[in-house]
MARVEXVEX-334496 format. One record per residue: residue number from 1; x, y negated, z of N, C-alpha, C, O in turn; residue in three letters. Coordinates in steps of 0.001 Angstrom, whole numbers, always signed. Layout:
BEGIN
NUM;X;Y;Z;X;Y;Z;X;Y;Z;X;Y;Z;ALA
...
This chain:
BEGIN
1;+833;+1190;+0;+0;+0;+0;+876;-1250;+0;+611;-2261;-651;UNK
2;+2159;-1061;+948;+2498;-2047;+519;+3843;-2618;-298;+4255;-3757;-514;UNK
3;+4346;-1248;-660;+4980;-1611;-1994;+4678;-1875;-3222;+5459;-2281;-4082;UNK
4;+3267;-1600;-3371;+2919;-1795;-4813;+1433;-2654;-4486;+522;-2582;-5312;UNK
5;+1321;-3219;-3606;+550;-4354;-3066;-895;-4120;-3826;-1595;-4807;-4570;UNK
6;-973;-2978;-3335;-2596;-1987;-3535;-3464;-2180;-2081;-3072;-1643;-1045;UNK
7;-4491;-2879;-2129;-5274;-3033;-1303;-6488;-2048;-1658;-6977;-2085;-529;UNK
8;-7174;-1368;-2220;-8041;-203;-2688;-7571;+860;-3638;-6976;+621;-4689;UNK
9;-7849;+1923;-3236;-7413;+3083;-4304;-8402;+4085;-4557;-9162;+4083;-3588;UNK
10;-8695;+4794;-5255;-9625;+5336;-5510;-9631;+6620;-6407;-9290;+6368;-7563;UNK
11;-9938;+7958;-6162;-9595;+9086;-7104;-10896;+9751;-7087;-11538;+10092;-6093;UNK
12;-11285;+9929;-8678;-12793;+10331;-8643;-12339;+11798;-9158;-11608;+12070;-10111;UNK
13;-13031;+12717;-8187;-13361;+14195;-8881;-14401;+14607;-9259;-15402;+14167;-8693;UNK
14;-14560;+15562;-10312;-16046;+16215;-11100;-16207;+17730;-10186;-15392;+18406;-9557;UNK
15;-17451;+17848;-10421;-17565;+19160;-10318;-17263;+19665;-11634;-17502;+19346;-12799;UNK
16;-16161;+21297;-10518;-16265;+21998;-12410;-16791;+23284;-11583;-17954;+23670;-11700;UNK
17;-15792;+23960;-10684;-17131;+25564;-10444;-17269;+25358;-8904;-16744;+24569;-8118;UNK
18;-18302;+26506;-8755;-18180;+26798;-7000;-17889;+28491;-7284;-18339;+29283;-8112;UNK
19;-16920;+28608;-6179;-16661;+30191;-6023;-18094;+30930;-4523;-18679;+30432;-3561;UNK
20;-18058;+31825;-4959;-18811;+32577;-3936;-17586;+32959;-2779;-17648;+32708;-1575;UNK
21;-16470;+33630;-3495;-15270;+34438;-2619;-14137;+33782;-3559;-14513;+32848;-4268;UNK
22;-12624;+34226;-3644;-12022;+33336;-3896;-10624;+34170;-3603;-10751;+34528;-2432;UNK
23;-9448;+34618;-4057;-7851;+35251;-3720;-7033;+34169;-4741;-7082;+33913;-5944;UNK
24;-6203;+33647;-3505;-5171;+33310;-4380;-3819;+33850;-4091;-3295;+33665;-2992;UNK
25;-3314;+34425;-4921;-2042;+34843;-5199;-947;+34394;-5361;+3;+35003;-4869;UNK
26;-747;+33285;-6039;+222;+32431;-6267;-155;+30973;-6891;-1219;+30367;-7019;UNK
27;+987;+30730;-7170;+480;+29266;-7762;+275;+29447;-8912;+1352;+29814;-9382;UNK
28;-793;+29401;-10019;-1426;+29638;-11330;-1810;+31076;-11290;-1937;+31618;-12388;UNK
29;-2075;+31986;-9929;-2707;+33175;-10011;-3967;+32901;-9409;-3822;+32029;-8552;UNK
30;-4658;+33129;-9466;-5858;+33191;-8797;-7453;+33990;-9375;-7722;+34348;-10522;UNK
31;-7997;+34052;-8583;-8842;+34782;-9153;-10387;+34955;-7877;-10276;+35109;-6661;UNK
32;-12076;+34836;-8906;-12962;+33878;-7704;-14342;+34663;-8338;-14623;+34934;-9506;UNK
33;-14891;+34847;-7391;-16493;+35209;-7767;-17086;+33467;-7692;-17231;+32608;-6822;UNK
34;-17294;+33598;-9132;-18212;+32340;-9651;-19623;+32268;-9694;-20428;+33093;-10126;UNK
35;-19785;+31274;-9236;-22172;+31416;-9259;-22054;+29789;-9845;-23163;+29456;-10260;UNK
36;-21150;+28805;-9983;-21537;+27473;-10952;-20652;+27157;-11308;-19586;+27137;-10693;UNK
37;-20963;+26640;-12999;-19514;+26352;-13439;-20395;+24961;-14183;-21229;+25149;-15068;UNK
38;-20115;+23854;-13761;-20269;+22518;-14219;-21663;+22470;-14235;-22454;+22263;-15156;UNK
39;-21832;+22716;-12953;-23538;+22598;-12678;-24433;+23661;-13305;-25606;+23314;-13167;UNK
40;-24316;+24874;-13969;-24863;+25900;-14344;-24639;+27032;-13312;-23560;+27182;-12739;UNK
41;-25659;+27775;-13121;-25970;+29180;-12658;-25036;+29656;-12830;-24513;+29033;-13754;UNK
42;-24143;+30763;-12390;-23566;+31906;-13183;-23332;+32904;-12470;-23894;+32788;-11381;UNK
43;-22693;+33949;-12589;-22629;+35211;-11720;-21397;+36254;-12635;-21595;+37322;-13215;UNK
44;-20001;+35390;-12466;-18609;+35836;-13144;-17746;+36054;-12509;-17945;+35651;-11363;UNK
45;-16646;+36597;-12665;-15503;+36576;-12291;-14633;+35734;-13038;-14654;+35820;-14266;UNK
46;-13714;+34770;-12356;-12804;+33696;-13118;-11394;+33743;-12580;-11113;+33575;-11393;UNK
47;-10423;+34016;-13670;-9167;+34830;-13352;-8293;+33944;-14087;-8549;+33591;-15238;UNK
48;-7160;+33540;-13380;-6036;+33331;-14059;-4647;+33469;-13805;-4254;+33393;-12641;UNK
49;-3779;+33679;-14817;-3287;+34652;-14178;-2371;+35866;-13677;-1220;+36228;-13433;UNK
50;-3366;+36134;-13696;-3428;+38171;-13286;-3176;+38741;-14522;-3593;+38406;-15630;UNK
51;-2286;+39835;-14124;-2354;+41241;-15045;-3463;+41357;-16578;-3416;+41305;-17807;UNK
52;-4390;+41543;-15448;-5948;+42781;-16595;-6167;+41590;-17424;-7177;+41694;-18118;UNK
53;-5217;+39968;-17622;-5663;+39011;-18472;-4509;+38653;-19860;-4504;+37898;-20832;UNK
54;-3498;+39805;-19200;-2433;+39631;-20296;-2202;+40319;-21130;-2655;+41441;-20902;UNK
55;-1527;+40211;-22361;-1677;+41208;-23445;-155;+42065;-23374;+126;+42669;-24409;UNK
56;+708;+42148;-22383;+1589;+42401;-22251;+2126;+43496;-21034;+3237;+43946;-20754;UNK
57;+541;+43712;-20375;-175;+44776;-19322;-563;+46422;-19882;-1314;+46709;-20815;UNK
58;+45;+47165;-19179;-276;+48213;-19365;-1667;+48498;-19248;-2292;+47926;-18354;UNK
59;-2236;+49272;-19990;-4056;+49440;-19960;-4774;+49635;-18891;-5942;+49343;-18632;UNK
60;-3622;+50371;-18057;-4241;+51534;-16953;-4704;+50210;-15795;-5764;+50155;-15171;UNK
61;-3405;+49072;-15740;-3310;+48132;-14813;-4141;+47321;-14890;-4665;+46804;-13903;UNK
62;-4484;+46994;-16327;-5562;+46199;-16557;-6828;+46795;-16328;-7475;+45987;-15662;UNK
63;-7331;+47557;-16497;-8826;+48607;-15912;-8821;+48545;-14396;-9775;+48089;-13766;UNK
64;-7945;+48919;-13944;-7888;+49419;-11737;-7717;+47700;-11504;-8701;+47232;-10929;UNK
65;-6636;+46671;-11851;-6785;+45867;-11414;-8208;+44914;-11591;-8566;+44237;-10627;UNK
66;-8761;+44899;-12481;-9923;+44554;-12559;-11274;+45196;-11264;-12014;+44607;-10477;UNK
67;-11036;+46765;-11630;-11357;+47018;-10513;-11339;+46372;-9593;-12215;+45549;-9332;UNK
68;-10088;+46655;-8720;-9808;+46382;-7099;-10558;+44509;-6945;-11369;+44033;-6152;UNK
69;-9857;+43955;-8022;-10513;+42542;-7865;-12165;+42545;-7663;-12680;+41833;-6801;UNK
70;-13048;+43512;-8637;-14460;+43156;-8228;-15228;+43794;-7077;-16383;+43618;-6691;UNK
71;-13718;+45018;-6408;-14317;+45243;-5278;-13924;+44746;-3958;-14309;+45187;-2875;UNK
72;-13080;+43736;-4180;-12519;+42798;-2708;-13678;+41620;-3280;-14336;+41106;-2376;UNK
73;-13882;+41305;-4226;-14635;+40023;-4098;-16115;+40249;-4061;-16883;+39345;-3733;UNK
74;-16539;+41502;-4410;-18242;+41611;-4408;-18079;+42676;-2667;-18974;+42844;-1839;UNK
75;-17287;+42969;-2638;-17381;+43840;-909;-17004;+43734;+443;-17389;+44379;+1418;UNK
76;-15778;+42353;+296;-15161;+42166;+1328;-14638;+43599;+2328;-15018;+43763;+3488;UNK
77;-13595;+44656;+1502;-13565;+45574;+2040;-12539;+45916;+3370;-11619;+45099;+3322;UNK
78;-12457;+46376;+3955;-11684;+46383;+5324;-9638;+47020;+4505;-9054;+47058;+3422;UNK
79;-9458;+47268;+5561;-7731;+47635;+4885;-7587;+48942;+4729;-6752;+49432;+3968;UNK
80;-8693;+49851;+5705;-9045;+51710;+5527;-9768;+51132;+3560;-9118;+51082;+2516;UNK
81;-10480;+50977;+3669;-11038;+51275;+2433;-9777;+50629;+907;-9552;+51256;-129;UNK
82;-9357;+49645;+1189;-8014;+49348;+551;-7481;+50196;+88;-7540;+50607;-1071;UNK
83;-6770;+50634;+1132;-5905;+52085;+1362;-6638;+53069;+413;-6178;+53418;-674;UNK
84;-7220;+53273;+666;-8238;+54481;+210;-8675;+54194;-1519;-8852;+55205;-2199;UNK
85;-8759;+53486;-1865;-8491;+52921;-3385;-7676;+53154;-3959;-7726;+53766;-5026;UNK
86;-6665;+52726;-3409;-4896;+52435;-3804;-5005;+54242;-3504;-5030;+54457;-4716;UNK
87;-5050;+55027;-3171;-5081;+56451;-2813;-5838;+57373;-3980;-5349;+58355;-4540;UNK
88;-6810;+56950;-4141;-8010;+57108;-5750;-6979;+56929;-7002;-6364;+57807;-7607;UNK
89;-6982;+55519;-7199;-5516;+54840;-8335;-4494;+55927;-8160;-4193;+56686;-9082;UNK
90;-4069;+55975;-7194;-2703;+56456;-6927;-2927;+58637;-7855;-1979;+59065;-8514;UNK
91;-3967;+59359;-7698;-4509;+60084;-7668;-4619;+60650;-9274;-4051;+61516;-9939;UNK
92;-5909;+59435;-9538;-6425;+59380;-11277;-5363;+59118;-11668;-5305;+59701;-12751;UNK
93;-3929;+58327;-11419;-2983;+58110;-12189;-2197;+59209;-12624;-1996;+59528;-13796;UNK
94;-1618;+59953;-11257;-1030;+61538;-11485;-1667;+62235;-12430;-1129;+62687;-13440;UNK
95;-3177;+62375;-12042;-3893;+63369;-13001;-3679;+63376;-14497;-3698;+64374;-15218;UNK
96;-3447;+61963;-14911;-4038;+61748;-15985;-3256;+61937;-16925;-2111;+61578;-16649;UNK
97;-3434;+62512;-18312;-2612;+62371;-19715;-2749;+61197;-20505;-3555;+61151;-21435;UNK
98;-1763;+59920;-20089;-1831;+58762;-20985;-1241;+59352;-22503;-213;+59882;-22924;UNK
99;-2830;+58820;-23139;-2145;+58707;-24941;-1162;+57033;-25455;-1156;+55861;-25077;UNK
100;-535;+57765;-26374;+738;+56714;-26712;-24;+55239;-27119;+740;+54285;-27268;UNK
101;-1516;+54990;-27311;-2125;+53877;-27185;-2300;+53091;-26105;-2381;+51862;-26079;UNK
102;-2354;+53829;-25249;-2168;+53673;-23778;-1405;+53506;-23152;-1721;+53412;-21966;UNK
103;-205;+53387;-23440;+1371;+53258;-22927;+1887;+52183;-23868;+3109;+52286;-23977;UNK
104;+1491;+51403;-24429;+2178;+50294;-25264;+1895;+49386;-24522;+860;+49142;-23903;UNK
105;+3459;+48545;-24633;+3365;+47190;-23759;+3893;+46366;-25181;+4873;+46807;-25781;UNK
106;+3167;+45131;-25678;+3366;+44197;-26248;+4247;+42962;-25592;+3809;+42426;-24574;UNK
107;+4888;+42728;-25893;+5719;+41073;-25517;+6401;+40702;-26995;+6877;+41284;-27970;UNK
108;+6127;+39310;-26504;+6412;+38193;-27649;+8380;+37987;-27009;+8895;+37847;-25900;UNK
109;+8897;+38076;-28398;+10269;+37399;-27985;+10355;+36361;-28178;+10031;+35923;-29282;UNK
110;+10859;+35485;-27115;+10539;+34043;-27016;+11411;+33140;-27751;+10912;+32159;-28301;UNK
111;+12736;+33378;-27823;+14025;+32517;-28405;+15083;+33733;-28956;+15164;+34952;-28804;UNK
112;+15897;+32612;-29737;+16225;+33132;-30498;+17525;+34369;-29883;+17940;+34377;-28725;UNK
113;+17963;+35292;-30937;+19292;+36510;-30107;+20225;+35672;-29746;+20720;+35846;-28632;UNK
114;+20657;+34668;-30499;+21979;+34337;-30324;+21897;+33147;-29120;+22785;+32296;-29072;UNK
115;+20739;+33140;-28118;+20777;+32204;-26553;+20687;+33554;-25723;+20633;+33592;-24494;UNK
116;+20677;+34610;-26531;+21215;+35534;-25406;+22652;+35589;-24838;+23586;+35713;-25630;UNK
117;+22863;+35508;-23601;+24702;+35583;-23513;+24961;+36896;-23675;+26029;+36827;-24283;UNK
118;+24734;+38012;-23558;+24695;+39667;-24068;+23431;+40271;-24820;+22477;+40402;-24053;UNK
119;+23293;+40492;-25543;+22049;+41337;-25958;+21806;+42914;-25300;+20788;+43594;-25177;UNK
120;+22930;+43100;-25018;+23087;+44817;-24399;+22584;+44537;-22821;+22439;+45480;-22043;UNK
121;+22264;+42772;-22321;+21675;+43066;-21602;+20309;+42317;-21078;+19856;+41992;-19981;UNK
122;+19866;+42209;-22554;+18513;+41173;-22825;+17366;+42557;-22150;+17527;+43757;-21930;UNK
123;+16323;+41684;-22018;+15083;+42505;-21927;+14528;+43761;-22639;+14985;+43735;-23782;UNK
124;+13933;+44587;-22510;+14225;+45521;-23425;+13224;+45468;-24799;+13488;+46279;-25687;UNK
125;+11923;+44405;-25029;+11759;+44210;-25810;+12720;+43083;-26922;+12640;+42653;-28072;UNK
126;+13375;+43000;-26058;+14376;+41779;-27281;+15544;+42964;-27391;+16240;+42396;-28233;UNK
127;+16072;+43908;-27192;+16903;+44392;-27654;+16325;+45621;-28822;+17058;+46234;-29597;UNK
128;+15014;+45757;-28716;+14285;+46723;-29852;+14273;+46160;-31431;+14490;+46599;-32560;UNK
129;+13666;+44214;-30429;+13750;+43795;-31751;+14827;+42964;-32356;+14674;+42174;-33288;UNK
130;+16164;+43284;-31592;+17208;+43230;-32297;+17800;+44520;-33329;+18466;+44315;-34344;UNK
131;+17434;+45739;-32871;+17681;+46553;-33813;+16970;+46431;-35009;+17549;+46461;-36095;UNK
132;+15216;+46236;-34850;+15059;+45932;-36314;+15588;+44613;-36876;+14854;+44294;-37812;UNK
133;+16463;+43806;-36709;+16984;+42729;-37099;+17901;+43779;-37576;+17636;+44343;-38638;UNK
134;+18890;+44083;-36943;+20174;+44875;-37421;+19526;+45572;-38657;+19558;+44879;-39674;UNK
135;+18898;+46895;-38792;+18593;+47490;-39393;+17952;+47063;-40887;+18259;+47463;-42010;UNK
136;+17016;+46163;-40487;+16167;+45840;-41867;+16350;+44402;-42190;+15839;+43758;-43106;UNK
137;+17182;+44018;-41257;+17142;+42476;-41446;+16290;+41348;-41218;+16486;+40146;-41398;UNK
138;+15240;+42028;-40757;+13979;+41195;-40507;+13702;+40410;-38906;+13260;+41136;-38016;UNK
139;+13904;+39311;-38673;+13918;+38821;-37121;+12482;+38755;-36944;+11601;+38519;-37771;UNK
140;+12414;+39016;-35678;+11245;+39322;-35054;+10921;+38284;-33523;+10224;+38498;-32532;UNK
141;+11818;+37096;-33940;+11943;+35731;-33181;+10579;+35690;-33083;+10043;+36186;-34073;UNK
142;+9789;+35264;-32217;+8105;+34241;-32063;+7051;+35437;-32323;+5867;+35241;-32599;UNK
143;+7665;+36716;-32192;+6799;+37891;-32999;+6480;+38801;-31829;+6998;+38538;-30744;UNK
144;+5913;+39540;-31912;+5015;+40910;-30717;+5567;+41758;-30670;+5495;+42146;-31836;UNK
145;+6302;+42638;-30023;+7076;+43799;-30262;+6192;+44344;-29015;+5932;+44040;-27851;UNK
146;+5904;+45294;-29939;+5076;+47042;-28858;+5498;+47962;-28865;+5617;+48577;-29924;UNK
147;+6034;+48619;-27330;+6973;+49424;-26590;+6659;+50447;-26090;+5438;+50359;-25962;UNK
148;+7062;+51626;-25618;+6834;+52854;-24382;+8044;+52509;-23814;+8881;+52017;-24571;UNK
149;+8311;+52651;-22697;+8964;+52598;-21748;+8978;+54209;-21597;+8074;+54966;-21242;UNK
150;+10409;+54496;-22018;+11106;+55525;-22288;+11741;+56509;-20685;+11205;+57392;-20016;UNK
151;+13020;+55844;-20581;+13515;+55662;-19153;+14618;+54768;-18891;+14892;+53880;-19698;UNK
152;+15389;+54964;-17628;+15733;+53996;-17271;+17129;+54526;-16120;+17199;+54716;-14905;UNK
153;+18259;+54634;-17459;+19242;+54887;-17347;+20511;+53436;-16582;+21701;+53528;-16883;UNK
154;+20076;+52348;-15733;+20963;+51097;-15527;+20157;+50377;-15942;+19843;+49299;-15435;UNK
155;+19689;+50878;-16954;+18595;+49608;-17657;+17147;+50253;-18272;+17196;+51422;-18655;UNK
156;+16222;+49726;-18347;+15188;+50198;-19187;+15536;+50224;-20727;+15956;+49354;-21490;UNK
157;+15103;+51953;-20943;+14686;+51765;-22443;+13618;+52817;-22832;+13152;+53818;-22288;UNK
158;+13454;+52264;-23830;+11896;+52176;-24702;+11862;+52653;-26522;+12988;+52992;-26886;UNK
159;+11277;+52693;-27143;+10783;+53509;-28364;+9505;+52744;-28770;+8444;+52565;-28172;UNK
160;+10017;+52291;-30162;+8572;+51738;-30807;+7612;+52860;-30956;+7828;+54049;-30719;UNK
161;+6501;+52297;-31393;+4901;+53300;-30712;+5604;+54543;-31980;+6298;+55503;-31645;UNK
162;+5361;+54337;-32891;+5477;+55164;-33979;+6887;+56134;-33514;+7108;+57118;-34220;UNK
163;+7566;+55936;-32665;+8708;+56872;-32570;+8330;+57860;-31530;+8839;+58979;-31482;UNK
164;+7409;+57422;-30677;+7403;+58015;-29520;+7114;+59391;-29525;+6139;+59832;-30134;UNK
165;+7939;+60145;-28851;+7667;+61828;-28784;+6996;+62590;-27510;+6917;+63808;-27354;UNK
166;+6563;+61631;-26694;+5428;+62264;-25948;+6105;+62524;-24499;+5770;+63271;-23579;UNK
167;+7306;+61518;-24666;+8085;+61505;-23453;+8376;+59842;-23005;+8999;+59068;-23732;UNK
168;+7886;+59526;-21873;+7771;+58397;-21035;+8528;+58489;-19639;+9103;+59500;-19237;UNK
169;+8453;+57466;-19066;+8919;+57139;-17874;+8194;+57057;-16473;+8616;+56427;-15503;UNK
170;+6790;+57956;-16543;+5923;+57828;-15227;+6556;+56935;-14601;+6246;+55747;-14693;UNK
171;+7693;+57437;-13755;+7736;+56650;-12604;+7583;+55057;-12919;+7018;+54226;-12208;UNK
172;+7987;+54928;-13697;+8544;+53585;-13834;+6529;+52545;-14121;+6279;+51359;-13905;UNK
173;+5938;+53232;-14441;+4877;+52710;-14949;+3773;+52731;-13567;+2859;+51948;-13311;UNK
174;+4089;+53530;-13069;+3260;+53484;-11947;+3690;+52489;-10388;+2960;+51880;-9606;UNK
175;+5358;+52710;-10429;+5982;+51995;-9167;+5978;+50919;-9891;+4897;+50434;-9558;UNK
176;+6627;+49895;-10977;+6660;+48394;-11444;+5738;+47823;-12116;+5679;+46608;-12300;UNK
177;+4694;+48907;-12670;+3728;+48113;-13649;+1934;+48236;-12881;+1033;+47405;-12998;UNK
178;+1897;+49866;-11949;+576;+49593;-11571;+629;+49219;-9955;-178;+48493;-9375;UNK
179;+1586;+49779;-9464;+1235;+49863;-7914;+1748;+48893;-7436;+1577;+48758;-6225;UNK
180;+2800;+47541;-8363;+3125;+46550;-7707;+2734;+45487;-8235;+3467;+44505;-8114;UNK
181;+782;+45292;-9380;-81;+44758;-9818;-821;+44906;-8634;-1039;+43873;-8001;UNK
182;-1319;+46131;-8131;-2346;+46469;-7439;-1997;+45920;-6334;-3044;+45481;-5858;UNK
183;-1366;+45744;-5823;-726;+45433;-4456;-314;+44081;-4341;-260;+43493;-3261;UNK
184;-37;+43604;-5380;-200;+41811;-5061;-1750;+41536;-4730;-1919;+40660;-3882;UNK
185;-2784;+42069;-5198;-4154;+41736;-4880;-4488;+42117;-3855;-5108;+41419;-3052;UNK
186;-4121;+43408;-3645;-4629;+43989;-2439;-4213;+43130;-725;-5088;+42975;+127;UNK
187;-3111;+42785;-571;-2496;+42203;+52;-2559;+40918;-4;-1618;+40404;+601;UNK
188;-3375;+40071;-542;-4196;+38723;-711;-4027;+38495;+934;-4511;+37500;+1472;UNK
């Protein structure tokens, strides 16, 4: 007030939603049972974010995390029943035979190879799509590269969809991609 010799100030806000329930996760995570969004009715879930909203999410993570989200926000469930979810997930996951549609992770490579300071130890979608650079010549800079996560010898590696022989990395998909999705929510 009185460095900039402001005698009134004033900051007008709009309505934009009301949440019913509400987790926030981080800063630009969040995620809310909605009933108004700019003065309308509604009855949604509004996510941002999260996992089950990216195209770069394993399928399985995106289905259960969706889950677990509409059952902490429509149930308010205790930490036994938590548990007991994460135990279900944990369960259907073992059981299950993921098809190679189901195991593709998409990521965009963001910049170019040569702001890599090693490529042998870039991400493992930028080192896939440095081989098809090598190979065919074709850069795959600003482009989608879709992966299996193979295993994980020091480093992760992976196999474009079309190569894949029906051999994956469980562990790796369940400890970094579902159970430590599921568990940032759960632990809200």
């Amino acid at each position: 007030k009185e460095e900039f010799n402001i005698e009134e100030s004033f900051i007008e806000l709009n309505f934009d939603k009301k949440y019913e329930s509400f987790l926030l996760m981080d800063k630009k995570k969040y995620v809310g049972h909605v009933t108004n969004i700019e003065g309308k009715k509604t009855n949604e879930i509004y996510a941002r974010g999260l996992e089950y909203h990216k195209k770069d999410t394993f399928s399985f993570v995106k289905e259960k995390q969706r889950e677990l989200v509409e059952f902490i926000l429509y149930n308010e469930p205790t930490r036994d029943q938590l548990r007991n979810f994460m135990f279900r997930v944990k369960k259907e996951f073992d059981d299950r035979e993921f098809t190679k549609d189901e195991l593709v992770i998409t990521k965009k490579v963001g910049k170019d190879f040569d702001e890599y300071v090693n490529l042998k130890s870039a991400p493992l979608h930028v080192r896939l799509a440095n081989q098809i650079k090598e190979k065919y010549g074709r850069s795959l800079v600003k482009s989608e590269v879709e992966y299996i996560i193979t295993e994980h010898d020091g480093k992760l590696q992976g196999v474009f969809p079309e190569e894949y022989d029906g051999k994956y990395f469980k562990e790796y998909y369940w400890t970094n991609l579902t159970r430590e999705s599921l568990e940032r929510v759960a632990n809200t």
